[in-house]
C-alpha positions as CSV (number, residue, x, y, z in Angstrom):
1,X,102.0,72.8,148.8
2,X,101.5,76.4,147.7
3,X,104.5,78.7,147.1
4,X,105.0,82.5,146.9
5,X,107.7,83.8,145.6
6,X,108.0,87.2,146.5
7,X,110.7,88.4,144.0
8,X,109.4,86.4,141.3
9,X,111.3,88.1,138.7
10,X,114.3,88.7,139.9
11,X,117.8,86.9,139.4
12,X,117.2,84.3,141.8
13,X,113.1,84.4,141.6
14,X,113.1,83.6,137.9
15,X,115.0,80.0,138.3
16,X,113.4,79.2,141.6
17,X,110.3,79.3,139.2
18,X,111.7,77.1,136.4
19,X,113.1,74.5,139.1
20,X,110.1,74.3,141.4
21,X,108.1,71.8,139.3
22,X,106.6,69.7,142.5
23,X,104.5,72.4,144.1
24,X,102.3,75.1,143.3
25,X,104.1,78.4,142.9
26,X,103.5,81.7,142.2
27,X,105.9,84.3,142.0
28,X,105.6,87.8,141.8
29,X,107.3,91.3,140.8
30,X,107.5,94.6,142.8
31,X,104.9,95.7,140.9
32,X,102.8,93.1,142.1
33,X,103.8,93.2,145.8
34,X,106.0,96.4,146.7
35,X,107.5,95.6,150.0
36,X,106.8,98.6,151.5
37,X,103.1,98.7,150.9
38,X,101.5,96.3,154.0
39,X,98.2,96.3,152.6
40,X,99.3,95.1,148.9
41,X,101.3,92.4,150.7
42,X,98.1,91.3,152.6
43,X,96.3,91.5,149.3
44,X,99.0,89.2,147.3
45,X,98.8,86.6,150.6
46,X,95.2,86.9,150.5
47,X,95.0,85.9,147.3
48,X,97.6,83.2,147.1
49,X,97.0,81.7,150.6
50,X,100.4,80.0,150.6
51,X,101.7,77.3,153.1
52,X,105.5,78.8,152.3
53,X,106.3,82.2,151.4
54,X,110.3,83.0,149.3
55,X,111.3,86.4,150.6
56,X,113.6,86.9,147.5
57,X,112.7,90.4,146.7
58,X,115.5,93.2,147.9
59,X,117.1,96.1,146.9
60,X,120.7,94.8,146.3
61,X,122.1,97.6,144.6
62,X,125.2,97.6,147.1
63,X,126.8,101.0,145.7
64,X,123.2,102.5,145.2
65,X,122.2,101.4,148.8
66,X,124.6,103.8,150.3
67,X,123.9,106.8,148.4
68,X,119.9,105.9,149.4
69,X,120.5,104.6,152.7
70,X,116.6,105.5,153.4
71,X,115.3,103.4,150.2
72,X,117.4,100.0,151.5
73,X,115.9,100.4,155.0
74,X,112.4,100.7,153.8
75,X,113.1,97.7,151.3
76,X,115.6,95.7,152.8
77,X,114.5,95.8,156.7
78,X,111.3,97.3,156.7
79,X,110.1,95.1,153.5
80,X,111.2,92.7,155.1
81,X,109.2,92.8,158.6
82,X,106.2,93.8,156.7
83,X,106.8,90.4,154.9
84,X,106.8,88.0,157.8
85,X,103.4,90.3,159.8
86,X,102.0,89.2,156.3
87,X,103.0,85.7,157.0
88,X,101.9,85.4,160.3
89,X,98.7,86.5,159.8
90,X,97.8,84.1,156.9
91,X,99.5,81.4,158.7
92,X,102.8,80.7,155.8
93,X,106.6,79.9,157.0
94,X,108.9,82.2,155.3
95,X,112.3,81.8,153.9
96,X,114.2,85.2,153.7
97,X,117.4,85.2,151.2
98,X,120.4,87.6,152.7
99,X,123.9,88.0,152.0
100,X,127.5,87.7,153.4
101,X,128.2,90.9,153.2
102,X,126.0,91.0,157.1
103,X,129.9,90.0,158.0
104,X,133.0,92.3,157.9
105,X,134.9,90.1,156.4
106,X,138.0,90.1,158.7
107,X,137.2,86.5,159.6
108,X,140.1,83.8,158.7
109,X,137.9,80.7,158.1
110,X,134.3,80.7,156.7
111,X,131.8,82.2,158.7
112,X,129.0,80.0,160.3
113,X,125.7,80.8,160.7
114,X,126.2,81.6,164.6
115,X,129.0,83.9,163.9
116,X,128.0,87.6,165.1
117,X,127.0,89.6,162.6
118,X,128.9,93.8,161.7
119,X,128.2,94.6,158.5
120,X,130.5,97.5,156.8
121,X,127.8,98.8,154.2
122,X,124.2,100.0,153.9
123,X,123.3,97.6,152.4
124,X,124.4,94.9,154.9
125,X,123.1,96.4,157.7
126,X,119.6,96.8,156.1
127,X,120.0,93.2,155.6
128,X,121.3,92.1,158.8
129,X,118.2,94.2,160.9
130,X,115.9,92.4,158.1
131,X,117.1,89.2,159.5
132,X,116.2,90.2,163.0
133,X,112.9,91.6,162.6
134,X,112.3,88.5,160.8
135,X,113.5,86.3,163.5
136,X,111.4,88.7,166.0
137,X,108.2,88.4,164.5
138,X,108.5,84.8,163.2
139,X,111.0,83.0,165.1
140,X,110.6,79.4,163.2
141,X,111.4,81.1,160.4
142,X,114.6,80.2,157.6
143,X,117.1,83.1,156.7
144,X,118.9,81.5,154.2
145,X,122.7,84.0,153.7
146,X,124.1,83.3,149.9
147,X,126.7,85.3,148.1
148,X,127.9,86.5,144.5
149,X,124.9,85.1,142.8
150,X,125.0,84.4,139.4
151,X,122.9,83.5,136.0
152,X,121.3,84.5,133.1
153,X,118.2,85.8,134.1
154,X,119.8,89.2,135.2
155,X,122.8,91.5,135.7
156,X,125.5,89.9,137.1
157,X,129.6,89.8,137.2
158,X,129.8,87.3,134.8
159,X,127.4,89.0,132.4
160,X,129.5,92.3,133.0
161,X,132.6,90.5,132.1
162,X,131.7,88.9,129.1
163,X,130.3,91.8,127.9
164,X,133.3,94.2,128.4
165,X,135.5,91.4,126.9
166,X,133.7,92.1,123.6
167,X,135.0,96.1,123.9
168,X,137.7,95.4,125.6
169,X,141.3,93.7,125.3
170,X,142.4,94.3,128.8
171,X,140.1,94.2,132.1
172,X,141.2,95.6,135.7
173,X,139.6,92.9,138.5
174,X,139.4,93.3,141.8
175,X,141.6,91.1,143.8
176,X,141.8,90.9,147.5
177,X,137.9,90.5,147.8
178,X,137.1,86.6,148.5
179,X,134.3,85.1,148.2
180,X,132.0,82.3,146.7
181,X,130.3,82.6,143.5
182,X,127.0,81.4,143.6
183,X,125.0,80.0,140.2
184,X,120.9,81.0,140.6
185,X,120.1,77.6,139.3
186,X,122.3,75.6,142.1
187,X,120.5,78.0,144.9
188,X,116.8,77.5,143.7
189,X,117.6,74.1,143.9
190,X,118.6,73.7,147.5
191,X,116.4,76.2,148.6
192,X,113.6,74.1,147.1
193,X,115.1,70.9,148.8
194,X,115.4,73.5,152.3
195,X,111.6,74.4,152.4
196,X,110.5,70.9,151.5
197,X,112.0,69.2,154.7
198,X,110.6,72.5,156.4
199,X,113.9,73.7,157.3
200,X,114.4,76.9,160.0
201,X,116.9,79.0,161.3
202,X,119.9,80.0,159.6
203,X,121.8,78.5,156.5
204,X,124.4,79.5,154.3
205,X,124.3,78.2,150.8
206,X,126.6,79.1,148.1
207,X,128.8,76.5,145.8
208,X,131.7,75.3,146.9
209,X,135.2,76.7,147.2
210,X,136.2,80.8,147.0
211,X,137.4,82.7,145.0
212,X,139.1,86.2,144.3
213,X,136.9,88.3,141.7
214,X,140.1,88.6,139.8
215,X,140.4,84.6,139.9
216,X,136.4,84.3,139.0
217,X,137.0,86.6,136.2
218,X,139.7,84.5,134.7
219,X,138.0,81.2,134.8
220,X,134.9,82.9,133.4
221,X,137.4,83.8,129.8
222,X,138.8,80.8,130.4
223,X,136.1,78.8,129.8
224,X,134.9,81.1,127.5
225,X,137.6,80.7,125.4
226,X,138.8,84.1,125.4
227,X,142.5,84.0,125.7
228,X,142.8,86.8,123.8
229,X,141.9,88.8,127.1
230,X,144.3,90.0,129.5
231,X,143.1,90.5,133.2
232,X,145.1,92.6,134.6
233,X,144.4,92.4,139.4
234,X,144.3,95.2,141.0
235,X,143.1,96.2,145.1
236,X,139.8,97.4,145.7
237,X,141.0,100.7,146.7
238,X,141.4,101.0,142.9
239,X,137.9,100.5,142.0
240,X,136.9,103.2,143.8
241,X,133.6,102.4,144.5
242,X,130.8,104.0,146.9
243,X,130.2,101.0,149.2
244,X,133.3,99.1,151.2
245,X,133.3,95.0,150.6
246,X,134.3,92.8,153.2
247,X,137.5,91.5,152.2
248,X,136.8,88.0,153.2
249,X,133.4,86.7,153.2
250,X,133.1,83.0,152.4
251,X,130.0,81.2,154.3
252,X,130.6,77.6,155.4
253,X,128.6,74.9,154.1
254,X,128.2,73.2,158.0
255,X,124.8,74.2,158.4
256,X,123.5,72.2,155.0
257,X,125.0,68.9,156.6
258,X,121.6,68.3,159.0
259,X,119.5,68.5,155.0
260,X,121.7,65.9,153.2
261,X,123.1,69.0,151.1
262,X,126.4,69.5,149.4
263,X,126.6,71.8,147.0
264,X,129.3,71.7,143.9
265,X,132.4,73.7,143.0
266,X,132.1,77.6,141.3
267,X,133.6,76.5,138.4
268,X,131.5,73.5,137.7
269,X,128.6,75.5,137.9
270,X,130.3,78.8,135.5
271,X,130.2,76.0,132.8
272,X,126.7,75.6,132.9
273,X,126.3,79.4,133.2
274,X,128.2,79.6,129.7
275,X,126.2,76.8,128.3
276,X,122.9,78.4,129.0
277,X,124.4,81.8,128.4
278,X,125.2,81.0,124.9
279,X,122.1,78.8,124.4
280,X,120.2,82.3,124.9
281,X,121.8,84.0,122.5
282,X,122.0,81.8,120.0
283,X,118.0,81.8,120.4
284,X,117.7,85.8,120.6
285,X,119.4,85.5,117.6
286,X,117.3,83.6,115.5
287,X,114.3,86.2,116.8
């Protein structure tokens, strides 16, 4: 099977690369396929002639998206409807990779897949009418919804926190935002196990259990070692940032039980964020 990952070098591009040892995959930057541009998409396709196509490329950037509400619709919706036209015509299924926040988060139990979408942010609404113009032009295909990804390969909260906790002997976390933390090896690998039993419609994959970004931020020093940080909660009013979260916004995990899937806890999978964390820099440091 030929893959293309469009997104290839993003947070979650990078480890579907490394784990997706079975196939024949390819992934590729912006630079190499801009969303936007229909004819360099139908050039990449071309090229690769793949039987499944990642859609793992967005603009995620979920403060910048509302100051450039214009740049997230052309990326995020109309990136991604150029995407599947590109698809169609060289005969690939698609997986598309979206987000919770397409929810409002005033749910009280996890969201399912069928639960109506009303985003609160740019940026989930540019995700949410991605979704459907996927859906419109290629109704078989997967639109796989994850949340607070995770790993080494790019910026992340956990990389943000570790980092401040080397400046820093106190830390202000938001913590009446819940959610589920989501490590980018743990998704490559059931996305990779999705496409191979050529799944469709809609998941939602994160790891299991929720958490408060306060409560993620403590396990993360916690495991760290670094008591000698004090993380202090605060609401998100406090943070005072562009975009509003949904205050609740953990997926369910029902939609993985048709595909044999189960995915394991947040704080299994921060250790082995730490562990290759660490392994990193121990070789950037030796050059």
């Amino acid at each position: 099977m030929r893959v293309l990952i469009l997104g290839g070098t993003g947070l979650l591009g990078q480890a579907l690369v490394e784990e997706w040892t079975l196939d024949e995959v390819a992934g590729v930057g912006s630079k190499e396929a801009d969303l936007r541009d229909v004819e360099q998409l139908r050039s990449v396709f071309s090229d690769w002639r793949p039987d499944w196509t990642v859609l793992a490329a967005a603009y995620t950037d979920v403060d910048g998206c509302e100051k450039n509400p214009t740049l997230a619709r052309a990326i995020n919706t109309q990136g991604a409807a150029n995407t599947a036209i590109a698809a169609r015509e060289f005969g690939s299924r698609l997986l598309m990779v979206s987000t919770d926040y397409v929810f409002d988060g005033r749910s009280g139990r996890p969201y399912e897949v069928d639960d109506p979408v009303c985003p609160i942010n740019v940026y989930g609404q540019s995700k949410a009418d991605g979704e459907d113009a996927v859906r419109r032009v290629l109704p078989e295909a997967l639109i796989l919804r994850t949340a607070w990804l995770f790993g080494t390969h790019g910026r992340c909260f956990p990389k943000t926190i570790l980092a401040l906790a080397e400046k820093q002997k106190e830390l202000a976390v938001v913590d009446d935002q819940r959610g589920c933390p989501t490590f980018n090896r743990d998704l490559a690998r059931a996305l990779i196990r999705l496409v191979r039993a050529a799944a469709k419609g809609t998941v939602h994959v994160t790891n299991a259990l929720s958490c408060s970004w306060f409560e993620f931020a403590l396990e993360l020093l916690r495991a760290a070692g670094r008591s000698d940080v004090v993380v202090r909660s605060i609401v998100t009013e406090d943070a005072k940032r562009s975009a509003r979260r949904p205050r609740y916004s953990v997926l369910s995990h029902a939609s993985l039980k048709p595909y044999g899937l189960s995915m394991r806890t947040w704080q299994q999978a921060t250790r082995d964020y730490l562990r290759e964390d660490f392994a990193q820099a121990e070789s950037t440091a030796k050059g």
